[in-house]
C-alpha positions in Angstrom: -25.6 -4.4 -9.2 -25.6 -1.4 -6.8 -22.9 0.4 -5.5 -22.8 2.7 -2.7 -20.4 5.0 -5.0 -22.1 8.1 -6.9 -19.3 8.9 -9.0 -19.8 6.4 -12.3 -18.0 7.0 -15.4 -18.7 4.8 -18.8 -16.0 4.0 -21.0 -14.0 1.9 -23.0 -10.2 -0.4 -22.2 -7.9 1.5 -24.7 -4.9 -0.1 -23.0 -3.6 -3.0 -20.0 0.0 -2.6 -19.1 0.7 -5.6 -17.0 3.5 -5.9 -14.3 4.6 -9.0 -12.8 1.8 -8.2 -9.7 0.1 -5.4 -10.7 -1.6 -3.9 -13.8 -2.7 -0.9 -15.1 -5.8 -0.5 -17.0 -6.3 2.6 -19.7 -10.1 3.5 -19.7 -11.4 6.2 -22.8 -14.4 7.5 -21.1 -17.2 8.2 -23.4 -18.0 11.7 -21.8 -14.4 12.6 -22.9 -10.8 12.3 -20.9 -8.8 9.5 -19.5 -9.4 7.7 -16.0 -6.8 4.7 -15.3 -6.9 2.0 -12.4 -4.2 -0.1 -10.7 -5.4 -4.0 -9.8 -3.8 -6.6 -9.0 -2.7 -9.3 -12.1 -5.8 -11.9 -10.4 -8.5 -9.3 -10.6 -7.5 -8.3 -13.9 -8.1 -12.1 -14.8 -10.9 -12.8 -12.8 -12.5 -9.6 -14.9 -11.5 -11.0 -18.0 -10.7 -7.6 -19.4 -9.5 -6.8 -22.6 -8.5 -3.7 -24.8 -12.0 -2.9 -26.6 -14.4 -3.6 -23.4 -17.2 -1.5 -22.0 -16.4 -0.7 -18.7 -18.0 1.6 -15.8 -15.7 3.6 -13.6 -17.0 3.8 -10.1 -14.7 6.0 -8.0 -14.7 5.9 -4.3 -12.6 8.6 -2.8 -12.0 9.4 1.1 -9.9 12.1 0.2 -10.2 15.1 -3.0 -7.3 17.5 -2.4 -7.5 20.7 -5.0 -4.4 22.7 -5.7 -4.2 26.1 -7.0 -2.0 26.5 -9.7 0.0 30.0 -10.0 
């Protein structure tokens, strides 16, 4: 599959925390760090993920905003 997105991050589910709408998916990137995403409860079905998978982490962003700390 192709995605018009460059930035593509592999990793595994290290944790779901699931809302009565929305859920919360944990994702142990192999290159090191922590990236999380926020889906609905359907998609998180429809995916069939569970704690363990393989997963790649395509991020899409309009907007990057950098703050200097200090």
């Amino acid at each position: 599959m192709r995605y018009g997105a460059r930035n593509q991050l592999i990793g595994k589910v290290r944790g779901i925390k699931k809302g009565k709408l929305m859920s919360q998916v944990d994702v142990m990137l192999d290159a090191g760090g922590l990236a999380s995403s926020v889906m609905t409860i359907d998609s998180l079905k429809d995916l069939k993920l569970k704690k363990g998978d393989s997963v790649r982490v395509v991020v899409k962003a309009v907007n990057v905003l950098l703050v200097k700390e200090g």
